[in-house]
Residue frames relative to the residue before (quaternion, step in Angstrom):
aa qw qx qy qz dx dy dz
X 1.0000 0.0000 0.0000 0.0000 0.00 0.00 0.00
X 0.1263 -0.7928 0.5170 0.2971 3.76 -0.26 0.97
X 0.8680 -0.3027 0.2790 0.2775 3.16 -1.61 -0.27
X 0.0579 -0.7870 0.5315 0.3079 3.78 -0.20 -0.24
X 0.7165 0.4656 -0.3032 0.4218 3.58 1.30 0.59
X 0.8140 0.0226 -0.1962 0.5462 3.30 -0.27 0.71
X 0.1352 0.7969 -0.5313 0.2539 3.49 0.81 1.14
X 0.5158 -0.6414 0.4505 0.3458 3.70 -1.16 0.69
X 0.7054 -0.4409 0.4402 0.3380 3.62 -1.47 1.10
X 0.8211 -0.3088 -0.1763 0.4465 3.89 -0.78 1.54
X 0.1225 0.5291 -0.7989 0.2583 3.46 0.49 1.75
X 0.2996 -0.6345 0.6516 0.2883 3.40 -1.88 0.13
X 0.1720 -0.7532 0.6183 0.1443 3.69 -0.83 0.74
X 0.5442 -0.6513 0.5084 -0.1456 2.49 -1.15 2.13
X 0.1320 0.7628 -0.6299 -0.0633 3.72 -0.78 0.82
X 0.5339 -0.7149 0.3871 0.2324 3.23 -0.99 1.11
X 0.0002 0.8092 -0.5782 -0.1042 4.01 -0.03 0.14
X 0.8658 -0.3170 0.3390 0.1871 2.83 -1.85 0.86
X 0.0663 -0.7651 0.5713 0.2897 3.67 -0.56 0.59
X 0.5931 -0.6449 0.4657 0.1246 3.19 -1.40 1.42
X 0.4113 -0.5421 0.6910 0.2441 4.12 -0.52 0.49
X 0.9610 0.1337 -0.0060 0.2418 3.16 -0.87 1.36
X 0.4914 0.6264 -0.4135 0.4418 2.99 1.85 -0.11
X 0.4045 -0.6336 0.6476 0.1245 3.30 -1.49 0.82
X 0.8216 0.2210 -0.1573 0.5013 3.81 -0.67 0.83
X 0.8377 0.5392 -0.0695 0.0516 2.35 -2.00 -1.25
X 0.4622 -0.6316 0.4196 0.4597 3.71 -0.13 0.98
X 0.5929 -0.4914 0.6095 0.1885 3.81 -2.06 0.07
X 0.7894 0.1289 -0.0957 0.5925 3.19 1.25 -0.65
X 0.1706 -0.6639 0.7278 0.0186 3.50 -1.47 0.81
X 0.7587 -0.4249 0.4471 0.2096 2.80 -2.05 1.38
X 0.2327 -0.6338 0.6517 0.3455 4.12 -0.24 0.73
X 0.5331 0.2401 -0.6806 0.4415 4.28 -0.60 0.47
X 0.8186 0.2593 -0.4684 0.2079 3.59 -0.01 -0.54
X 0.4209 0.7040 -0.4002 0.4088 3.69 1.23 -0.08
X 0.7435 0.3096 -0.2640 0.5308 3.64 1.18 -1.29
X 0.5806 0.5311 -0.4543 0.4176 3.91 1.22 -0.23
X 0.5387 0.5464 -0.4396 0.4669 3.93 1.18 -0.40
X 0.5671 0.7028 -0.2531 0.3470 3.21 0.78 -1.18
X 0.8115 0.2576 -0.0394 0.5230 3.16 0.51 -1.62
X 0.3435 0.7276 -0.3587 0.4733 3.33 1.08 0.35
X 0.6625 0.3619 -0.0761 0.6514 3.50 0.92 -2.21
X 0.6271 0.5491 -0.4115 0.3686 3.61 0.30 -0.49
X 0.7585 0.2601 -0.1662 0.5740 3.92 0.40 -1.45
X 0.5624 0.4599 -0.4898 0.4820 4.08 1.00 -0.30
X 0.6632 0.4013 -0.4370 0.4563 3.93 -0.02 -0.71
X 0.7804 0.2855 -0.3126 0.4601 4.09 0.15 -0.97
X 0.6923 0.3484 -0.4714 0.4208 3.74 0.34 0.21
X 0.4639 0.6025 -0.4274 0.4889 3.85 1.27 -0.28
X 0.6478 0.4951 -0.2132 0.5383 3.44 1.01 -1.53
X 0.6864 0.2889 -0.3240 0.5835 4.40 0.09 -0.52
X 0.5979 0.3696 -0.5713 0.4238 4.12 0.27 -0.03
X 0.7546 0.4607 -0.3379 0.3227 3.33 0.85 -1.20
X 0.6511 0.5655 -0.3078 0.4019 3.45 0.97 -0.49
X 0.7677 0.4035 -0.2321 0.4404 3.35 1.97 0.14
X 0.2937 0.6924 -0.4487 0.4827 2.82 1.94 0.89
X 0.1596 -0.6721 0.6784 0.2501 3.58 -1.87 0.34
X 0.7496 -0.4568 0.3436 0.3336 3.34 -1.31 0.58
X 0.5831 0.6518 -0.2965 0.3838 3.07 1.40 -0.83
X 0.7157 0.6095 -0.0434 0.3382 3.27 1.42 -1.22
X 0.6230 0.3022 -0.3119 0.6506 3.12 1.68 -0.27
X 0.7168 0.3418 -0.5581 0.2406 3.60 0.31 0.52
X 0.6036 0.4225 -0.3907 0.5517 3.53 0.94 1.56
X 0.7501 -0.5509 0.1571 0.3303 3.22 -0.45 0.23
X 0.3501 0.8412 -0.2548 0.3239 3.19 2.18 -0.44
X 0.5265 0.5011 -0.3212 0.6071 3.81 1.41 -1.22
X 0.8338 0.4025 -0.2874 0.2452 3.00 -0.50 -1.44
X 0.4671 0.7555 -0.2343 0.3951 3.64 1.46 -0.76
X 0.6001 0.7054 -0.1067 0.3617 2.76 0.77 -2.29
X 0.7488 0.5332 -0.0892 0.3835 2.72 -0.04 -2.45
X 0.6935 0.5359 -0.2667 0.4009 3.17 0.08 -1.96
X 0.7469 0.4816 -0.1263 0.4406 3.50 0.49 -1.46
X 0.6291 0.3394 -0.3857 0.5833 3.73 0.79 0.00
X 0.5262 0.5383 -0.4256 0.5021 4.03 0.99 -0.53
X 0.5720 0.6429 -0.2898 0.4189 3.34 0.41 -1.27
X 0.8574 0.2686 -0.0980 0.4280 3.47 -0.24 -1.94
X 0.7485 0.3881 -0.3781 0.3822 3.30 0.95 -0.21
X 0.3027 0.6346 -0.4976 0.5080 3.39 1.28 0.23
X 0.8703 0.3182 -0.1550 0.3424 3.37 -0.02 -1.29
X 0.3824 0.8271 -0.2416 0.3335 2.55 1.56 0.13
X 0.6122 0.7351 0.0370 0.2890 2.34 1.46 -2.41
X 0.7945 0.2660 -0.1017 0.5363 2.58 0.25 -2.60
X 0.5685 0.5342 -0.5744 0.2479 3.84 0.22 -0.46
X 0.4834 0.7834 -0.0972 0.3785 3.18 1.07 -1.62
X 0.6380 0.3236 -0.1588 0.6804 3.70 0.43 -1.38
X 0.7672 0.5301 -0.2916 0.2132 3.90 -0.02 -1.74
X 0.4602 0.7486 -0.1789 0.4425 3.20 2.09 -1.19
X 0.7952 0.4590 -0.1048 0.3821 3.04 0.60 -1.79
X 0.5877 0.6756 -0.1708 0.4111 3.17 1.58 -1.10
X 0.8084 0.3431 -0.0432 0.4764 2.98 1.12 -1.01
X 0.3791 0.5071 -0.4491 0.6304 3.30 2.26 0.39
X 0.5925 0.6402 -0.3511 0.3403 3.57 0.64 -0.85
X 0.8404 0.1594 -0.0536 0.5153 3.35 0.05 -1.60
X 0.5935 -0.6309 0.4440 0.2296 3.90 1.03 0.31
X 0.6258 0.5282 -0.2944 0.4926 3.76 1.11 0.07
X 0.4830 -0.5319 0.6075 0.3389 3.45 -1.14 -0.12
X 0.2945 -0.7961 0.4793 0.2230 4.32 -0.23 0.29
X 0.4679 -0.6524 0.5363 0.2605 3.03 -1.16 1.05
X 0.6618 -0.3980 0.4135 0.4823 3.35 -1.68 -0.11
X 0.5127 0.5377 -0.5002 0.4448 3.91 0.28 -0.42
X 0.7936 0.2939 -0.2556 0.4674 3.73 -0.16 -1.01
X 0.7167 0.2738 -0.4889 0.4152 3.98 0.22 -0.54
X 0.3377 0.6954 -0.4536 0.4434 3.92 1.19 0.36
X 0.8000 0.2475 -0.1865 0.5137 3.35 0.31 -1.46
X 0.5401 0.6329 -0.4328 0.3470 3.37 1.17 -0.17
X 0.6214 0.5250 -0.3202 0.4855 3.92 1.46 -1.04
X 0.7616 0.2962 -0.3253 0.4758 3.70 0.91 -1.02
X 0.4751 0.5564 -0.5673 0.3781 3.65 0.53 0.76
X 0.6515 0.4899 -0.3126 0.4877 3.51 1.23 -0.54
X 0.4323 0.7082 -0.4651 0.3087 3.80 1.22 -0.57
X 0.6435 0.4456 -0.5399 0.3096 3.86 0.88 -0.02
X 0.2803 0.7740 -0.3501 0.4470 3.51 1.60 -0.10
X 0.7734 0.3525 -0.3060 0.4289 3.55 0.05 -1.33
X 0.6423 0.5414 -0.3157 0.4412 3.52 1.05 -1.25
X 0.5843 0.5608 -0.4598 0.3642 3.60 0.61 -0.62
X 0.8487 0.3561 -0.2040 0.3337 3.23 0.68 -1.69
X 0.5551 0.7118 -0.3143 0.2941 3.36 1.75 -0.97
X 0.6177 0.6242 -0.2548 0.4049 3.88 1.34 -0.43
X 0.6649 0.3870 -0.2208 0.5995 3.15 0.77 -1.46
X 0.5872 0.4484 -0.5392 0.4043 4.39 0.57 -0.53
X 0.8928 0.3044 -0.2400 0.2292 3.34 0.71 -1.04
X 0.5489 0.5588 -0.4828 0.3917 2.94 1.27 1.31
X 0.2290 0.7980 -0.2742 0.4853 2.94 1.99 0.08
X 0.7734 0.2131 -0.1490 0.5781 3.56 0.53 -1.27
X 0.3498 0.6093 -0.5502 0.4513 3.69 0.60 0.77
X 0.6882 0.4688 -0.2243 0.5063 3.53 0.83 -1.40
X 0.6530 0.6019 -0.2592 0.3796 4.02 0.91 -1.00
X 0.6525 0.2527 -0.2374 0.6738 3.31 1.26 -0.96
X 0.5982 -0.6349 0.4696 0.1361 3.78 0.06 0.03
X 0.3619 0.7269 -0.4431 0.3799 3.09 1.51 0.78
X 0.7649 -0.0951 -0.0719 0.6330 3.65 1.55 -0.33
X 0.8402 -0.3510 0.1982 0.3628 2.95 -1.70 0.77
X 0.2783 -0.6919 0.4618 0.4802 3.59 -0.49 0.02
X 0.4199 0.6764 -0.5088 0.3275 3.63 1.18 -0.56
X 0.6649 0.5525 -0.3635 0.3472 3.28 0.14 -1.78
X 0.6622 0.6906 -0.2375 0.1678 3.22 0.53 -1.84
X 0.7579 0.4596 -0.1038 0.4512 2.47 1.31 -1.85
X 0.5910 0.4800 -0.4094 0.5027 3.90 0.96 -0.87
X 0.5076 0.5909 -0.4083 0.4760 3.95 0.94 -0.44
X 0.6865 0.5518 -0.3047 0.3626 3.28 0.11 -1.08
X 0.7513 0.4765 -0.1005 0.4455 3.22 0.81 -1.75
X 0.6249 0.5700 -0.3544 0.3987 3.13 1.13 -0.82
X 0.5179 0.4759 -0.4365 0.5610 3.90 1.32 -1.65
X 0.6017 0.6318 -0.3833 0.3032 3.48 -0.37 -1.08
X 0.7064 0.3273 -0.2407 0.5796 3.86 0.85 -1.50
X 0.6733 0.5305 -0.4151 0.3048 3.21 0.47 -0.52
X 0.6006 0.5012 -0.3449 0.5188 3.46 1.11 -1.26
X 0.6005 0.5625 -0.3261 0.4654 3.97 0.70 -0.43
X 0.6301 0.4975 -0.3416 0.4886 3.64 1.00 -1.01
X 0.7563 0.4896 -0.1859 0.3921 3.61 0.86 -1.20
X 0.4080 0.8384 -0.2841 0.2236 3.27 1.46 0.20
X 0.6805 0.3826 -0.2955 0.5506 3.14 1.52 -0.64
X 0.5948 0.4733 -0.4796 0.4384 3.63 1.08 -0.49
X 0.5030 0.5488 -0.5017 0.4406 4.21 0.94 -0.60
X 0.8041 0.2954 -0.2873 0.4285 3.87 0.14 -0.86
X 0.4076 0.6147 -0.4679 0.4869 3.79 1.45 0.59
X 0.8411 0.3261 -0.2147 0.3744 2.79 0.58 -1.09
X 0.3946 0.6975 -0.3003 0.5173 3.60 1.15 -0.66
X 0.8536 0.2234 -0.0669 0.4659 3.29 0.08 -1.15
X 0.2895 -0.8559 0.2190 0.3683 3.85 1.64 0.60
X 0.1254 0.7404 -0.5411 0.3785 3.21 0.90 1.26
X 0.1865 -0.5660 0.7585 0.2636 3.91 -1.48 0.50
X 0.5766 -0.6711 0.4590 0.0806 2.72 -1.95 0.73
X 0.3969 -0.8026 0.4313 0.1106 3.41 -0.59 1.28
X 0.6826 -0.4304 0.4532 0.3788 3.17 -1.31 0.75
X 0.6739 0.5704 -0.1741 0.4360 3.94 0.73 -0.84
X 0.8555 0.1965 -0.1819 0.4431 2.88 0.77 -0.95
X 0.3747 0.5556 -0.5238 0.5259 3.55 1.49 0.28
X 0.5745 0.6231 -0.3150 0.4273 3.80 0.39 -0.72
X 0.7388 0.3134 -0.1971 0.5632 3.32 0.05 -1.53
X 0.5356 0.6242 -0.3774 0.4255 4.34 0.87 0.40
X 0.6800 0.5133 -0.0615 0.5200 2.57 1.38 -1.69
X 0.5757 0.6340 -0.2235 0.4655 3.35 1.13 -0.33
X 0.7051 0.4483 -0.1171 0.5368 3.09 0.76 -1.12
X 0.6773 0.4759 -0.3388 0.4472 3.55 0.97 -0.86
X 0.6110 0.5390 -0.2544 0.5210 3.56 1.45 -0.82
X 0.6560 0.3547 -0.3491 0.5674 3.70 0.79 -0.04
X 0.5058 0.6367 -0.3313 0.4785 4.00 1.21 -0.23
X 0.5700 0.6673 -0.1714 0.4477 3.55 1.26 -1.70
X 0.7147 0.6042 -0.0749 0.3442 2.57 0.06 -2.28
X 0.6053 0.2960 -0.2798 0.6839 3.71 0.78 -1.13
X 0.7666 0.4152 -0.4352 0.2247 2.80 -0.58 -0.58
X 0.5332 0.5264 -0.2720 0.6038 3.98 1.23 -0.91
X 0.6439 0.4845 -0.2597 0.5322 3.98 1.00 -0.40
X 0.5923 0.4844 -0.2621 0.5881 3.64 0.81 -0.91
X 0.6856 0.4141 -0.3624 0.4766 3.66 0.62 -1.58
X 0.8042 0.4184 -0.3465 0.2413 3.71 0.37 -0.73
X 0.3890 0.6801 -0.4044 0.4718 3.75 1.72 -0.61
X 0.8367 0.2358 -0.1919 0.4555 3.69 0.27 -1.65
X 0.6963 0.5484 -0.3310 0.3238 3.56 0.08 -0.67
């Protein structure tokens, strides 16, 4: 595993990750831009999933309006993403990008889809009326905090580091200031 410090001018540093139970393919190790582009991916896909959802009213998910919503911030910020990352890439290395890289550019954003793809499909629980939309919604928000709480132990691990008392904290932190609005928002509109 080489170094990510003082490495020679276009070596790529290379972070080793965890082997996964079950993984099918794929190399053990990933380019650290694409480790820190996955990263930041889960990072802006959980807190903008989290501020649509915290601007949703119950009312809204028991019609298509939530599920819309949602879908449509997941969506744009995906694309958001890969343009975004693909841009940069190609300010970086000075070229125009083959299909290989705006490829690895979409499945760097794939932590995006997972953010939004949970909370929609509890979303459409509320639409057909299979649960409350309340519930639905404090559910939603809640996966959401949670995926926010785990944030520092995701870039522990990612980056093959164990997680630290600290940085589970400084998650936990963040998920409690996430909440917090969100129990504030719930009380202004409701």
């Amino acid at each position: 595993m080489g170094s990510p410090i003082g490495h020679r001018a276009g070596q790529v540093s290379r972070l080793r990750l965890p082997r996964r139970a079950g993984r099918a393919g794929g190399p053990d190790d990933l380019p650290r831009e694409d480790v820190a582009s996955r990263v930041s991916a889960y990072v802006y896909g959980n807190v903008l999933v989290m501020a649509a959802l915290i601007a949703l009213h119950p009312d809204e998910l028991r019609g298509p309006t939530g599920v819309l919503y949602l879908l449509g911030v997941g969506v744009s910020t995906f694309v958001a993403h890969t343009v975004g990352e693909a841009v940069g890439l190609r300010v970086r290395e000075g070229r125009s990008l083959d299909t290989t890289a705006v490829r690895r550019e979409i499945r760097n954003a794939l932590p995006i889809v997972t953010t939004a793809g949970a909370p929609i499909a509890m979303l459409l629980l509320a639409w057909t009326d299979l649960v409350d939309a309340d519930v639905v919604l404090v559910l939603a928000l809640g996966l959401v905090d949670v995926r926010l709480a785990l944030l520092g132990s995701v870039v522990a691990w990612v980056s093959g580091e164990r997680s630290s008392t600290r940085v589970f904290l400084a998650g936990f932190v963040l998920a409690v200031v996430a909440a917090a609005t969100a129990v504030l928002k719930w009380q202004l509109t409701h």
